[in-house]
C-alpha positions as a Markdown table, in Angstrom:
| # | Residue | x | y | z |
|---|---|---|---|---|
| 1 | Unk | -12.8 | -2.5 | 4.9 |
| 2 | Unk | -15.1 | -1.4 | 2.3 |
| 3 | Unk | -14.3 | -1.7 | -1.1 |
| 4 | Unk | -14.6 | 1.7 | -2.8 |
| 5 | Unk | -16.7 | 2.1 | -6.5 |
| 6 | Unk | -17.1 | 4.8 | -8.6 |
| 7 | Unk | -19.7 | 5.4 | -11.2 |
| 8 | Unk | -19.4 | 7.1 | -14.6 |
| 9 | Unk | -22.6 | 7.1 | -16.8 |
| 10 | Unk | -22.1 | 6.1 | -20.4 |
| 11 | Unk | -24.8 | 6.6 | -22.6 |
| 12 | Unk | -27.1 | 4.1 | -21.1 |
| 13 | Unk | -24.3 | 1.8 | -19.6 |
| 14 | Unk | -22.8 | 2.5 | -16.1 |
| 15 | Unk | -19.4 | 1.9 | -16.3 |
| 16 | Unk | -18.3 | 0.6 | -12.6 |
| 17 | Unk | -14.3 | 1.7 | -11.3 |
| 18 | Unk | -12.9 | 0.0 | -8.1 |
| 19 | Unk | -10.0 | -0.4 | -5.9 |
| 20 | Unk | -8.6 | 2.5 | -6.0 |
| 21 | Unk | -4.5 | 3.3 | -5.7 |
| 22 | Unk | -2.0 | 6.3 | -5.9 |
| 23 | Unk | 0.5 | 4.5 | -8.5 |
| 24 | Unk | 4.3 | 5.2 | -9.0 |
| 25 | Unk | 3.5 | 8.5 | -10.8 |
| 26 | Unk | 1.4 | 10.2 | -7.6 |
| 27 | Unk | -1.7 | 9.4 | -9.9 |
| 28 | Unk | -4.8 | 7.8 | -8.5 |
| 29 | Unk | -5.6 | 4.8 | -11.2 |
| 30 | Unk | -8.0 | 1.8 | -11.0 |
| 31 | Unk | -7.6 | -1.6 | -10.5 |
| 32 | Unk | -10.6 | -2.7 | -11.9 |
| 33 | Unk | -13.3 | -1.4 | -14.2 |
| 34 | Unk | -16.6 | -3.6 | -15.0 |
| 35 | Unk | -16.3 | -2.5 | -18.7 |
| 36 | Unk | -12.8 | -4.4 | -18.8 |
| 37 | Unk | -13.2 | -7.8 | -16.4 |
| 38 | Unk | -10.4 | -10.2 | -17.5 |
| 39 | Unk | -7.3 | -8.1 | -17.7 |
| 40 | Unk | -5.7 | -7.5 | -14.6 |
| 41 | Unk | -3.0 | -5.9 | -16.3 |
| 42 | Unk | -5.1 | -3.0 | -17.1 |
| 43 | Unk | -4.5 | 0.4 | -15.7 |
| 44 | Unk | -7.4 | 2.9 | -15.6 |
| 45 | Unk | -6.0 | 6.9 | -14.6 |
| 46 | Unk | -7.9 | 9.4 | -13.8 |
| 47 | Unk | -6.2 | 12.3 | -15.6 |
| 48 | Unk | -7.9 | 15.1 | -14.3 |
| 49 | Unk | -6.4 | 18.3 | -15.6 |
| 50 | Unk | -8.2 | 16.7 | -18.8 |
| 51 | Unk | -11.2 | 15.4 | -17.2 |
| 52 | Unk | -10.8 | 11.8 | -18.6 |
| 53 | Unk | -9.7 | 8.1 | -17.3 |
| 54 | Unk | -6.8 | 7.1 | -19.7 |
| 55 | Unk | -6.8 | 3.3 | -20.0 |
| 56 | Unk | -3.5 | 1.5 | -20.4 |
| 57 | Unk | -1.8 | -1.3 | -21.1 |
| 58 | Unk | 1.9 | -2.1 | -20.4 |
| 59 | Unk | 2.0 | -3.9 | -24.1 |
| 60 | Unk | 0.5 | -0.8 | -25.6 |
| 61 | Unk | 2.1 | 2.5 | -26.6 |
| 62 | Unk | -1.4 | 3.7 | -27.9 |
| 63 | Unk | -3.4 | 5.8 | -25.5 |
| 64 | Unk | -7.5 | 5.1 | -25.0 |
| 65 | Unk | -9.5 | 7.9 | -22.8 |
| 66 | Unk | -12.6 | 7.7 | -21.7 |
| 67 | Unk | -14.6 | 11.1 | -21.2 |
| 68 | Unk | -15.4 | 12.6 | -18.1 |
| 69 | Unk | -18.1 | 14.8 | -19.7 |
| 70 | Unk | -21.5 | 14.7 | -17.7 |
| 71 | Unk | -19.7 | 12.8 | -15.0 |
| 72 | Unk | -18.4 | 16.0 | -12.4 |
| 73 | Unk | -19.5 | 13.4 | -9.6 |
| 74 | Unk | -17.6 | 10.8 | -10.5 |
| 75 | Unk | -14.1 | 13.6 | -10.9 |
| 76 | Unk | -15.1 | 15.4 | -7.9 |
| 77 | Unk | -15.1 | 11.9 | -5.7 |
| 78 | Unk | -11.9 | 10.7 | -7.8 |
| 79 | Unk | -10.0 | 13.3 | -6.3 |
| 80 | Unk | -11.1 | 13.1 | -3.2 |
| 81 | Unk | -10.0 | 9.8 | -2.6 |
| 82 | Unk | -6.5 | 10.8 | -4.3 |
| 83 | Unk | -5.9 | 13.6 | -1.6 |
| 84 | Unk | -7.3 | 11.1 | 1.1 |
| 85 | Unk | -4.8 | 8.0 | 0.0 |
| 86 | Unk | -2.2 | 11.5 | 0.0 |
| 87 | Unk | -3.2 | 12.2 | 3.5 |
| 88 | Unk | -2.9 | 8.6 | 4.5 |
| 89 | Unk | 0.8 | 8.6 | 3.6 |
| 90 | Unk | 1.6 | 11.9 | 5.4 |
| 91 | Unk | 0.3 | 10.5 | 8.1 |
| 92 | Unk | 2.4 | 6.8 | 7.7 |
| 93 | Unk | 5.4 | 9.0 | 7.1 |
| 94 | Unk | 4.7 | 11.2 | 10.2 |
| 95 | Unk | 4.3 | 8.0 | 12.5 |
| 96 | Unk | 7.2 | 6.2 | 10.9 |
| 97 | Unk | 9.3 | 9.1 | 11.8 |
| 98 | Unk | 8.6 | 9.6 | 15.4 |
| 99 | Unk | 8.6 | 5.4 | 15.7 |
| 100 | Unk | 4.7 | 5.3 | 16.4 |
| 101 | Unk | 3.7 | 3.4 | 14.2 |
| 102 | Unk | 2.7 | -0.6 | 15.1 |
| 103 | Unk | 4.9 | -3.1 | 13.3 |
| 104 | Unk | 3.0 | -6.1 | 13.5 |
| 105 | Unk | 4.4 | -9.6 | 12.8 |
| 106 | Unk | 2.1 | -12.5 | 11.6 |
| 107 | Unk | 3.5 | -16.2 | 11.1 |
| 108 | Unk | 3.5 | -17.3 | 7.6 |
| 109 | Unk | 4.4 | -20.6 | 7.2 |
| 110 | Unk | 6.6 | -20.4 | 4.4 |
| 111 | Unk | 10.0 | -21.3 | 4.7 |
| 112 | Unk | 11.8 | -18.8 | 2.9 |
| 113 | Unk | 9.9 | -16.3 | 5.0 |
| 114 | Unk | 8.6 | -17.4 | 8.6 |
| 115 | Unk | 7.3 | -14.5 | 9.1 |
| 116 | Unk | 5.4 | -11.6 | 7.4 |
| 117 | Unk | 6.3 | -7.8 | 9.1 |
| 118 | Unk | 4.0 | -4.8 | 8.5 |
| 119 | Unk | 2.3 | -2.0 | 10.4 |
| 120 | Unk | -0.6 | -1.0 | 11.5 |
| 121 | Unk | -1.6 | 1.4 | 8.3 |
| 122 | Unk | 0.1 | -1.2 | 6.1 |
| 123 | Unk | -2.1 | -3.8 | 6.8 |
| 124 | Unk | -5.5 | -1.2 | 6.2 |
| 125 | Unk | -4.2 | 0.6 | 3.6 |
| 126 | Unk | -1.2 | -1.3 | 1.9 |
| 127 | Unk | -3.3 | -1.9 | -1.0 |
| 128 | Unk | -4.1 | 1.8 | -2.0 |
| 129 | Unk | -0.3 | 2.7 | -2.7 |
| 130 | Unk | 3.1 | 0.7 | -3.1 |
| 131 | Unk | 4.6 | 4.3 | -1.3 |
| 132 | Unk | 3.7 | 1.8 | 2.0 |
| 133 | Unk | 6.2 | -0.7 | 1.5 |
| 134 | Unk | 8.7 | 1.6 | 0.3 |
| 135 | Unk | 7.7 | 3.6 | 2.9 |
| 136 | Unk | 8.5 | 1.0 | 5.5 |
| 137 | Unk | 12.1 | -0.5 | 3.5 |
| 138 | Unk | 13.2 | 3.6 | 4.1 |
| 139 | Unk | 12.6 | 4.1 | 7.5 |
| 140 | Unk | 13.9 | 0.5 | 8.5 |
| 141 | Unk | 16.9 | 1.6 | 6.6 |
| 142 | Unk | 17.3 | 5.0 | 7.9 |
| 143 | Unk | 16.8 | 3.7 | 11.7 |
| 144 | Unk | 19.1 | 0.9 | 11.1 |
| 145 | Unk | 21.9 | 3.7 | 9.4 |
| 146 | Unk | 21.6 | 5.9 | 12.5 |
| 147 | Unk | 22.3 | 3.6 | 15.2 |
| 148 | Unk | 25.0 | 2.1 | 13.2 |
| 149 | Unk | 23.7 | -1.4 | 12.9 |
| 150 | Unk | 25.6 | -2.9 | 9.5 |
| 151 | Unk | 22.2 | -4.4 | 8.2 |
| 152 | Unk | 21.1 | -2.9 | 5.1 |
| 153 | Unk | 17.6 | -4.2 | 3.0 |
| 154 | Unk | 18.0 | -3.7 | -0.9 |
| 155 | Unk | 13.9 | -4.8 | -1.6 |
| 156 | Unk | 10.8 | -5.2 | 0.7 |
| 157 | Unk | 11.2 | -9.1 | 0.0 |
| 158 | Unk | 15.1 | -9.1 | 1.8 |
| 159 | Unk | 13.7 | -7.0 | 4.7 |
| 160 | Unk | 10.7 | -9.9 | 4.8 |
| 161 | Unk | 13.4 | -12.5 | 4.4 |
| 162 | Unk | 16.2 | -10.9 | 6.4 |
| 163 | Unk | 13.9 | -10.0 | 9.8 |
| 164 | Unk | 12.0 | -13.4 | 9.4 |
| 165 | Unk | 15.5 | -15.1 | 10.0 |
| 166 | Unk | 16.5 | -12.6 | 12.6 |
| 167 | Unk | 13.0 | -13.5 | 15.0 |
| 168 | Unk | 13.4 | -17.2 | 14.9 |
| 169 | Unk | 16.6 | -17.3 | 16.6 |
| 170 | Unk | 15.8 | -14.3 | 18.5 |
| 171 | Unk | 11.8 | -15.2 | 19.6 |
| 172 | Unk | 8.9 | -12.7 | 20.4 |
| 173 | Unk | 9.1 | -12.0 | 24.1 |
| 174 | Unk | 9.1 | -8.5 | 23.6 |
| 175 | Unk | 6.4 | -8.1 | 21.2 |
| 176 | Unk | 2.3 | -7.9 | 22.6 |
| 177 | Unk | 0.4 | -11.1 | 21.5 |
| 178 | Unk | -3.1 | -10.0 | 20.1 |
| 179 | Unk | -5.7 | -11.0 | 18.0 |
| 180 | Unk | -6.4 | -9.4 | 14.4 |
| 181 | Unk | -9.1 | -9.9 | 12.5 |
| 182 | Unk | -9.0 | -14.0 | 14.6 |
| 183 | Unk | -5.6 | -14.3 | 13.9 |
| 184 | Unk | -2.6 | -14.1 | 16.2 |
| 185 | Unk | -0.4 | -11.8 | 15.5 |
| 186 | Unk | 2.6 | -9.7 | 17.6 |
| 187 | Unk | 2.7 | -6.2 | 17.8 |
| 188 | Unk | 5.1 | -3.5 | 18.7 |
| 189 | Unk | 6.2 | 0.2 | 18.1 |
| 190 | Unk | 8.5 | 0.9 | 15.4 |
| 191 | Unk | 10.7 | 2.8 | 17.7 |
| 192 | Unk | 10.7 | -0.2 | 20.1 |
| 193 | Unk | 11.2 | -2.5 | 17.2 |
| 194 | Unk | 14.2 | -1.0 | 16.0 |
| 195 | Unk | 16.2 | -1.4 | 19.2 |
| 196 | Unk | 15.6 | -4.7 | 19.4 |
| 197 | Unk | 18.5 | -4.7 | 16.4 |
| 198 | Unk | 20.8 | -2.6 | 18.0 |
C-alpha cells in the first residue's frame, strides 16, 4: 500500500504529514509530521471548520495550531481522504452485515494467541481507523447473540484469545488455504465463519 503525505508550505520549510487515520472523535489526525520526528505520542488534527492542524499531546492541556492559510491544497486533499477512510467503513460495515466480508486467519506463534483473525479490509486498511476492530468485536458479538451461542468478547484482544483457542481444537478444514503477501494464511466469509460456532 502506499503511504499517503501531505504537504503544507511554511515560510520556506515544507512541513511533511503522513499516515493518515479517522481517530475516536470522527476526526482525520496524523500520525506523523516531519516537523515533530521523535514523539509518537503526538497527534496532529486537521480541524477544518478553522482551517488549521491542532497539535496535541495527551500530557498537555495547552492547544498548538498550525495555520492552514496559503495551504487550500493541502485542506482540500485532507478532507478527501477523511470522506474516503468514511466511505471505507460504510462499506466494512455494509459487508460485515450481509457476512461478505473475508475473515482471514494467519498463525502467529505466540502462545497466548495462536492465531491472529482479521478480514479482508482489516488487513488494508486497519491502520486508517480503530472503528475496524471495533467494527469486527460488534458484528462477532451481534452474530454470536442472534444464533444464541453463549460466547460473548469484552475487547478485540479476548476475541484474538478466545477464537485462537477455539481453532486449535477445532482445525482449519473449512477455511481456503491461500497465499498473502507470501504468507499462508486461511480465508473464509464472515457469514460462513460464524456458523462454524453455532
Amino acid at each position: 500500500m502506499t503511504v499517503k503525505t501531505f504537504t503544507m508550505k511554511a515560510k520556506e520549510n515544507e512541513i511533511v504529514f503522513g499516515r493518515p487515520y479517522l481517530n475516536d472523535q470522527k476526526e482525520l489526525a496524523f500520525k506523523d509530521c516531519s516537523a515533530f520526528n521523535g514523539y509518537p505520542s503526538m497527534e496532529f488534527v486537521l480541524c477544518e471548520d478553522i482551517q488549521k492542524i491542532e497539535l496535541r499531546h495527551p500530557d498537555s492541556k495547552k492547544k498548538v495550531f498550525l495555520l492552514l492559510k496559503g495551504n487550500e491544497r493541502l485542506l482540500i486533499e485532507a478532507i478527501e481522504e477523511k470522506e474516503a477512510i468514511k466511505e471505507l467503513l460504510r462499506q466494512f460495515t455494509k459487508n460485515m452485515s450481509n457476512g461478505t466480508e473475508k475473515i482471514i486467519v494467519k498463525l502467529a506463534g505466540i502462545k497466548q494467541y495462536p492465531y491472529y483473525f482479521t478480514t479482508q479490509m482489516m488487513q488494508e486498511h486497519s491502520e486508517r481507523s480503530c472503528k475496524f476492530s471495533a467494527g469486527f468485536l460488534y458484528f462477532m458479538n451481534l452474530r454470536l447473540k442472534e444464533a444464541n451461542i453463549d460466547m460473548e468478547f469484552e475487547t478485540f484482544d479476548a476475541l484474538q484469545e478466545r477464537l485462537g483457542e477455539y481453532f486449535r481444537t477445532v482445525g482449519f478444514e473449512k477455511f481456503k488455504p491461500e497465499q498473502i503477501d507470501g504468507e499462508k494464511v486461511y480465508s473464509l466469509s464472515f457469514g460462513e465463519f460464524v456458523q462454524l460456532l453455532v
